[in-house]
C-alpha positions as CSV (number, residue, x, y, z in Angstrom):
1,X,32.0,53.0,65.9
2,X,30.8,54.7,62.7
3,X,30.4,52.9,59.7
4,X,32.5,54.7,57.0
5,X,32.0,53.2,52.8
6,X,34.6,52.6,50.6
7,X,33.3,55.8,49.1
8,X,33.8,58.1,51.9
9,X,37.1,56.2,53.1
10,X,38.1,57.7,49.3
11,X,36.8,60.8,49.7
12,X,38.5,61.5,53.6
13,X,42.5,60.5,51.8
14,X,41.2,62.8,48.8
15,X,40.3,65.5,51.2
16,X,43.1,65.7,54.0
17,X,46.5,66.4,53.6
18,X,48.6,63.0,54.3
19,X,50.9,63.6,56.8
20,X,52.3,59.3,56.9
21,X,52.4,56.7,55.4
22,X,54.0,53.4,54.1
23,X,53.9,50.2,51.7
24,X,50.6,49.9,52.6
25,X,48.5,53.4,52.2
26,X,47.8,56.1,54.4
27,X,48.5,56.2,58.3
28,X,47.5,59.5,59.1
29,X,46.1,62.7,57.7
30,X,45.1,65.7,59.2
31,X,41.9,67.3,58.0
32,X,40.7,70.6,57.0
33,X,39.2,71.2,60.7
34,X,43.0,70.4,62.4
35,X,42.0,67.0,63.5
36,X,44.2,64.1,63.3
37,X,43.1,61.1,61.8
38,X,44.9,58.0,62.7
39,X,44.1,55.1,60.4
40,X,44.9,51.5,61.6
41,X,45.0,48.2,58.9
42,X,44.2,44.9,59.9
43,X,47.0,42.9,59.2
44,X,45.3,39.7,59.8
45,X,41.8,37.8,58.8
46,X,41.3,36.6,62.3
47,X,42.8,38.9,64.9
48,X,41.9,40.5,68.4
49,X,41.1,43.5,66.1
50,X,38.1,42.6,64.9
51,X,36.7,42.3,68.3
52,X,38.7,44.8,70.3
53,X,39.5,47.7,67.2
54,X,42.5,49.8,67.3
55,X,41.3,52.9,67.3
56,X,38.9,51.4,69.9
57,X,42.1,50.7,72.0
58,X,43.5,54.1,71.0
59,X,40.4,56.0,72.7
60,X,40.3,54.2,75.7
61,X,44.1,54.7,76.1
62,X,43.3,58.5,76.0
63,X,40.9,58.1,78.3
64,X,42.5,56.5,81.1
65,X,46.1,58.2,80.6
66,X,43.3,61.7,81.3
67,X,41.9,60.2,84.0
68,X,45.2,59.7,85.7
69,X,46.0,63.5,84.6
70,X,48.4,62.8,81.9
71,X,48.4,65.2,79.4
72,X,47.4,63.6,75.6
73,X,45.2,63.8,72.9
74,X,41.1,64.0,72.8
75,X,39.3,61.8,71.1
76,X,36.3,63.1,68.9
77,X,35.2,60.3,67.0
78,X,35.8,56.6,66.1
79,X,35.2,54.5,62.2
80,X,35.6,51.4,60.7
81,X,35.7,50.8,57.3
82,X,35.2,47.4,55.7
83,X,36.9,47.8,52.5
84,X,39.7,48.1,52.4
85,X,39.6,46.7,56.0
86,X,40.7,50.0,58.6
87,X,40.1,51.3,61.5
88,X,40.1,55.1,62.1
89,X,40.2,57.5,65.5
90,X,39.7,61.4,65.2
91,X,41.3,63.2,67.5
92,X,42.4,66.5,68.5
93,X,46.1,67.7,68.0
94,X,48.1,68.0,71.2
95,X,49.3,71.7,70.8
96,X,53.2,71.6,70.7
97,X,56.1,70.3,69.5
98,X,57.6,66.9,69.9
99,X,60.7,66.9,72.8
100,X,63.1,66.3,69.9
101,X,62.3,69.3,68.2
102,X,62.1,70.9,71.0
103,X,65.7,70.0,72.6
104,X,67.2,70.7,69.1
105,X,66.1,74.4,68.8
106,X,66.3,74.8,73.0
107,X,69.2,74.4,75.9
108,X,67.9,71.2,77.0
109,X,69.1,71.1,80.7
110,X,65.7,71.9,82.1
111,X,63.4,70.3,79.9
112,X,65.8,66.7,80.7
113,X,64.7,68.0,84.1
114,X,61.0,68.0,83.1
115,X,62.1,64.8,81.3
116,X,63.1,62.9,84.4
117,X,60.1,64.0,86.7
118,X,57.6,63.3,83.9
119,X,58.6,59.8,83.2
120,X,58.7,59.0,87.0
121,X,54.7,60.1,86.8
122,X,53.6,57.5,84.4
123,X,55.7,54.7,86.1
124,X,54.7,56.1,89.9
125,X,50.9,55.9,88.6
126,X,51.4,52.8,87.1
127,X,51.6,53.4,83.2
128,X,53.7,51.3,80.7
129,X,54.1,53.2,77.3
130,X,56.2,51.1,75.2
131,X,56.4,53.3,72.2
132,X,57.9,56.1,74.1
133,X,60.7,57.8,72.8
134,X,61.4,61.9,72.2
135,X,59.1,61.7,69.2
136,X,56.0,61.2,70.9
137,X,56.4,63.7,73.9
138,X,55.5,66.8,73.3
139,X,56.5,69.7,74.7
140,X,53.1,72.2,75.4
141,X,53.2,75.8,75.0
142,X,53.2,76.3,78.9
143,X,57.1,73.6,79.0
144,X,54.6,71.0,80.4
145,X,54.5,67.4,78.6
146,X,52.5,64.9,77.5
147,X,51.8,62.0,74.9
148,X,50.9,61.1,71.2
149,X,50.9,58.0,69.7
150,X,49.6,56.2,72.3
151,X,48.1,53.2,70.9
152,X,50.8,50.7,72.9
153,X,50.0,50.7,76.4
154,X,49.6,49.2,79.3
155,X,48.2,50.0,83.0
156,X,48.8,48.2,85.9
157,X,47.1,49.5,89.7
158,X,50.7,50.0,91.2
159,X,54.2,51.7,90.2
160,X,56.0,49.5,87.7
161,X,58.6,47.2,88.5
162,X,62.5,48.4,88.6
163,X,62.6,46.0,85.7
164,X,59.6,47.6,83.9
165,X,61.2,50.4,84.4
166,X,64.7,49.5,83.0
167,X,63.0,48.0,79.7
168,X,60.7,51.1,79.3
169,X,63.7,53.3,79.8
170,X,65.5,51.3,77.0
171,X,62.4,52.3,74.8
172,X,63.1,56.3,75.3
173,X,66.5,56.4,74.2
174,X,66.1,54.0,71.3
175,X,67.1,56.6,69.0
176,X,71.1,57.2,68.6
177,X,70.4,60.9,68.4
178,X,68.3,60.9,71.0
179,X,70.3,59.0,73.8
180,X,73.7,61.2,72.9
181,X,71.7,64.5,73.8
182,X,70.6,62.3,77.0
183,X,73.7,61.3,78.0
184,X,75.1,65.1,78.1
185,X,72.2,65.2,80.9
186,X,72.1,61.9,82.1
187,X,72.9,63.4,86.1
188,X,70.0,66.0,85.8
189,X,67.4,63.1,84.5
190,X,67.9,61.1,86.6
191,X,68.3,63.5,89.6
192,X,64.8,65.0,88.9
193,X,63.6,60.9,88.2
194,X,64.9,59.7,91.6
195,X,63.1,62.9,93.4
196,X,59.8,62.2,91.7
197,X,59.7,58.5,91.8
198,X,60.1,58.0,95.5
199,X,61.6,54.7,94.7
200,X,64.2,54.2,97.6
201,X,67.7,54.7,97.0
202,X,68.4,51.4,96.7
203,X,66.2,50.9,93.7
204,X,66.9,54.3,92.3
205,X,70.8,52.8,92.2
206,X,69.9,49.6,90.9
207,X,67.5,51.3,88.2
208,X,70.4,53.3,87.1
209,X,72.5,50.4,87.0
210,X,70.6,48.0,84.6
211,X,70.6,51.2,82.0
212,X,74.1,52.7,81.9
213,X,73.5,55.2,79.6
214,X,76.9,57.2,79.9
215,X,78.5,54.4,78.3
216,X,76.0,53.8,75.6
217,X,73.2,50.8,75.7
């Protein structure tokens, strides 16, 4: 990781247009070359970031979701900075809009479609991304998907659980927004889900089952 001074952790939030952040400072900014820059705070003196970074965790996320050939964002560069204490990846921007937009300003039968079969993908190749929700899919110029925000997740070497599943499911339709517009297309979801995921039927039921989204969660 590259060592960045107080001086030139200054001069990167003068120079880039802020594009979040909270009580705390800046969480991300987006620089004069179209990069992202997600910045990361360590929250505590002794803490598995100081050993294992954030944005250390963020780049090999990217890295293995690629590897699997799950579309996300690229990596250029990594920094630390010591005061104040952060963390920094640079990375490109995933060309797009995020699904919520997307399904605002679109008919959104077929992209719930895409939705379904898209989702199935990252749990048939074994991918657990907890902070996924419509906000941080986006929709690619060509209709096909892929992630942002990927700092929370987890691999495993087989196809999640039906209850990994379930609880990951929970996660996408956190939103109240966003699980209304799903529940108008809850039959084509999980249609295109139960095709892709070659779960049996009997899973593919009891999936459906432990997230009646019809009826609200």
């Amino acid at each position: 990781m590259e060592d960045v001074s107080a001086e030139a952790y200054a001069e990167l939030i003068r120079s880039c247009r802020v594009l979040e952040k909270d009580g705390h400072g800046e969480k991300v900014l987006l620089n004069d070359d179209g990069q992202i820059i997600k910045i990361f705070r360590r929250k505590r003196l002794l803490s598995s970031a100081l050993f294992y970074p954030y944005a250390r965790r963020f780049a090999a996320n990217a890295k293995r979701l690629l590897q699997r050939d799950i579309p996300t964002v690229i990596v250029t560069k990594l920094g630390r900075c010591r005061q104040p204490k952060r963390d920094l990846v640079w990375y490109q921007l995933l060309a797009g809009e995020t699904l919520r937009e997307y399904c605002q300003q679109h008919d959104p039968e077929a992209m719930i479609s895409s939705l379904g079969v898209f989702v199935a993908t990252l749990h048939q190749r074994g991918v657990l991304f907890r902070s996924l929700h419509w906000g941080n899919v986006i929709v690619q110029p060509d209709l096909s998907l892929g992630l942002i925000d990927i700092a929370d997740l987890r691999f495993y070497r087989r196809p999640l659980s039906v209850e990994q599943r379930a609880r990951n499911f929970r996660h996408m339709l956190r939103y109240r927004a966003d699980r209304e517009l799903f529940d108008l297309h809850a039959d084509t979801f999980w249609t295109a889900y139960s095709d892709a995921s070659n779960l049996p039927e009997a899973d593919c039921l009891q999936l459906r089952q432990k997230l009646p989204v019809e009826n609200g969660i």
